[in-house]
N, C-alpha and C positions, 0 to 999 in steps of 0.2 A: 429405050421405051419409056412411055411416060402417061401416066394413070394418073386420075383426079377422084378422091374420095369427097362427098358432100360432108363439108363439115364446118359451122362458121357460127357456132354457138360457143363466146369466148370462156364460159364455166370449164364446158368438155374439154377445151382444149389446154387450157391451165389443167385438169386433173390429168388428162393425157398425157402431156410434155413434160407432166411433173415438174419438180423446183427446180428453177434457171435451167431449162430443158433439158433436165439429166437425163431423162426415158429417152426424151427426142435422140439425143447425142447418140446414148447407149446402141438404140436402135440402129439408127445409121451405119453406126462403125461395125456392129457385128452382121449384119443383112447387105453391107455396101450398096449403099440406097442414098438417097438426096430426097430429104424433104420439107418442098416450101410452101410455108402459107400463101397461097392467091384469092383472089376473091369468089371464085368459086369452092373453093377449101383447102385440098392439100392434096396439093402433087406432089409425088415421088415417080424421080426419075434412076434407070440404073438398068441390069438386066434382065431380061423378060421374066424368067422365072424369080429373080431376087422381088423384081416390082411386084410380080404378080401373090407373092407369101406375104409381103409385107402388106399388098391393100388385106388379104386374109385376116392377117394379125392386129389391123388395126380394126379392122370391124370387130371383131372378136371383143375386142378391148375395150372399145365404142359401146358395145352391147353390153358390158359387165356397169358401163359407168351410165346408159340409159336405167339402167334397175338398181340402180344407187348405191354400188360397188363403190369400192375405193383403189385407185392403181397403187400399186407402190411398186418400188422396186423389187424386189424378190416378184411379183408379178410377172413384169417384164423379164428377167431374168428367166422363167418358168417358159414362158410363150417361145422367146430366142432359142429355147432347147430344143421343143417340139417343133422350130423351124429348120431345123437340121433334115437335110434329106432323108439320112438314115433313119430318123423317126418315124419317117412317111406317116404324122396325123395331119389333117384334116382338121384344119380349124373351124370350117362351117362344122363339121359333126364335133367337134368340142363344144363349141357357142351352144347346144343342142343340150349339152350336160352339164346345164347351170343347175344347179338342188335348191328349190327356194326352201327356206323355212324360216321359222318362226313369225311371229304378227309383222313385225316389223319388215318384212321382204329380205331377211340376210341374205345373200347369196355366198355358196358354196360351192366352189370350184373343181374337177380334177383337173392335176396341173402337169402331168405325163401321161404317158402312153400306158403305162401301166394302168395308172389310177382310173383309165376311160375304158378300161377291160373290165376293172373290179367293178365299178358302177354296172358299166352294161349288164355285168353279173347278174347283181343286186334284184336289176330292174325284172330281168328274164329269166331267174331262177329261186324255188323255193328256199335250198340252201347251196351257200354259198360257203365257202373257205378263205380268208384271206391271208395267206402266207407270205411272210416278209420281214425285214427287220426292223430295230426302230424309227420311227421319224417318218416310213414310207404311206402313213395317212391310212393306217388299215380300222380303227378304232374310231376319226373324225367322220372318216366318208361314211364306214357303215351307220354312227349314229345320225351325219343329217338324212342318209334315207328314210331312217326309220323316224325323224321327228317329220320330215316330208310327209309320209305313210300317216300318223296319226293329222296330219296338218287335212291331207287330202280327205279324210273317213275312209282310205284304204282299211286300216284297222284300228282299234279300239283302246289299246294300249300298249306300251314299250316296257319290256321286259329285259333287265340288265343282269348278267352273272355273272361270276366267272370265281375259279377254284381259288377259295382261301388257304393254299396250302402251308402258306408263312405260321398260320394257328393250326393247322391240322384238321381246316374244317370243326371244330370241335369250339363252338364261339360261346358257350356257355358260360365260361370262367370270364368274359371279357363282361365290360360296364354297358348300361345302358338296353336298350332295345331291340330286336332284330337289325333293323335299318344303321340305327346307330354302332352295330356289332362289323356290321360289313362292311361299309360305311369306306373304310380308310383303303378297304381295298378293290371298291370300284369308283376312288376318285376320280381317275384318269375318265371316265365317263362319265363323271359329272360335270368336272371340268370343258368335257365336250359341250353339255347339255347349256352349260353357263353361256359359253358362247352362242348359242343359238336361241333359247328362252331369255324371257324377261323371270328372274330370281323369284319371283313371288309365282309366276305361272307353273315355272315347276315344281317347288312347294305344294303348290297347288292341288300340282296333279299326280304330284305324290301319296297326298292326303287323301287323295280320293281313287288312288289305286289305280290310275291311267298312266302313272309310271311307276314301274315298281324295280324293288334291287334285290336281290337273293343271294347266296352262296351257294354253287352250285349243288352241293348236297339237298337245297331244299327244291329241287328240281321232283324230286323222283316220287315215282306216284302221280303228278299231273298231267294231263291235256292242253296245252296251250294253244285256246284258238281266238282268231283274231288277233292275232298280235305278233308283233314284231320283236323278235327274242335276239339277244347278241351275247353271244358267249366272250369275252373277252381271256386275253391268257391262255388261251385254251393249252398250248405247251405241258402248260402244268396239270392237265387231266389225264385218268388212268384211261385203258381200253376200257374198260368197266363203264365208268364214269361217262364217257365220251358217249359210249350206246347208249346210256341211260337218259344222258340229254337228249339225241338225236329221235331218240322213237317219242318226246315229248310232242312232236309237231302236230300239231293240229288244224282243221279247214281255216281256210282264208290266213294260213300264218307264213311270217317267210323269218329265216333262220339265218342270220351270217355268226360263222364260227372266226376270230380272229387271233393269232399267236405267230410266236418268231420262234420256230423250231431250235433256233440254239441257243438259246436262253430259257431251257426248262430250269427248274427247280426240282423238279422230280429228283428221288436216289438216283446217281451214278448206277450206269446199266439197266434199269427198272423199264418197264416196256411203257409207251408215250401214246398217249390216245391221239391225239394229233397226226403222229406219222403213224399210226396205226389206221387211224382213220382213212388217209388215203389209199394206204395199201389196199385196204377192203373194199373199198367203198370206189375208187377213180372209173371204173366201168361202169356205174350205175348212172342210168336216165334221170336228168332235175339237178343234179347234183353238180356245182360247177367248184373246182380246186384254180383258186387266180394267183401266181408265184408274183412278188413283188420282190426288187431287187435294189441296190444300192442307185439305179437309175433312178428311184420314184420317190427316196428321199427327199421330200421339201423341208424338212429344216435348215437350220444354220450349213452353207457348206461346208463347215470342219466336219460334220456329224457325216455327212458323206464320205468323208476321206478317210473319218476313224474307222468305218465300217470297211472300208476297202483297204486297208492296212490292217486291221486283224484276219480279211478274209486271205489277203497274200501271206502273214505270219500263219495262217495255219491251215495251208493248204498242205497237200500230202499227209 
């Protein structure tokens, strides 16, 4: 079989094939596909279904580099995963959950099957849970929704916390300010926010209380409405704690809770608002728990394997 994608815009196709057409190469050998530039664009020839994933995946890909994405390899690698039958995604509904944010048009991807469960979460439920281990994008995805959300006038302001239990909650003895108290332990979401914001915009919108960062302790007592709240860590919150945030929700707000269950910091044995949480809570209407697993890891592929060689050492 043999498929013709229009494509003869020699930019795209250098970012496409990437250097000395490594993407191209990679493609071929893992899809068993053949594809050659004609002057109509690019035909790939091979078998029905291999042809037919690949024109998929290159539109797909085509699409990220029309909104001024950048291919790299780990890309490609991402897409060749979910081209696996047992994936069964759907690259036109992937192409579909691109997250624009910030001024500049960044796009932000899910790049498994998982990660297009957790979005659609995001999208279709108040609160949401994001369980998983490291590296599995629980922390990135939920903050470009929510700079999305404040991008779109969904809501009003982004709200960041998550349990300082390394201090004991107790940041009075430490230097500096509220902001600057909590500071070192909602990096990981600032560093989010870096990649998506221009440096002076989030400053910005710090300063003027459109982003704000908290210790979950200074949760209690408020309403949070309008805004897009992310508990990060959540692992390390009591049951106490955990209800205390959760009934903070307020109209027009939506709530992603994210942690990796086996990496609490809690006391050894001490009951875990997290898995407490779904115990109580898995029946309840709005409320969506999305398991992320050593599949949905997009970092370095060692981080996948480390993760899958402690869960084989300590199984049983």
């Amino acid at each position: 079989m043999d498929r013709t994608i229009p494509l003869d815009d020699p930019q795209k196709l250098q970012i496409l094939f990437g250097s000395y057409d490594s993407n191209l190469r990679l493609i071929e050998k893992e899809l068993k596909v053949r594809v050659v530039r004609s002057d109509k664009g690019l035909k790939i020839s091979g078998q029905d279904q291999q042809v037919n994933k690949t024109c998929d995946m290159f539109d797909y890909l085509i699409g990220l580099i029309e909104k001024g994405g950048e291919i790299k390899t780990r890309d490609i690698t991402y897409a060749l995963k979910l081209a696996q039958p047992e994936k069964g995604v759907d690259f036109k509904l992937l192409a579909k959950e691109k997250i624009d944010v910030a001024i500049s048009g960044t796009l932000v991807t899910p790049k498994t099957k998982g990660q297009i469960e957790y979005v659609d979460a995001i999208k279709h439920y108040d609160i949401v849970f994001g369980i998983g281990p490291a590296g599995t994008g629980k922390t990135y995805l939920a903050m470009a929704m929510a700079v999305n959300a404040l991008k779109k006038g969904l809501v009003r302001r982004i709200i960041l916390t998550r349990p300082a239990i390394e201090a004991g909650e107790s940041l009075g003895f430490l230097p500096g300010d509220m902001v600057q108290k909590v500071l070192p332990y909602l990096r990981p979401l600032y560093d989010a926010l870096y990649d998506m914001m221009d440096a002076a915009k989030v400053e910005s919108y710090t300063e003027q209380g459109i982003i704000e960062v908290a210790p979950l302790a200074f949760m209690r007592g408020r309403t949070l409405n309008d805004a897009f709240v992310i508990l990060d860590e959540a692992q390390n919150s009591t049951p106490f704690q955990m209800k205390m945030f959760l009934t903070r929700l307020g109209f027009d707000s939506k709530t992603v809770i994210t942690g990796d269950v086996t990496q609490s910091d809690l006391p050894k044995g001490g009951p875990n608002g997290m898995v407490d949480a779904e115990d109580v809570l898995k029946n309840i209407e709005g409320i969506k728990f999305v398991h992320l697993t050593g599949d949905d890891v997009v970092r370095h592929e060692l981080v996948q394997r480390i993760i899958e060689a402690y869960d084989d050492a300590h199984k049983g």
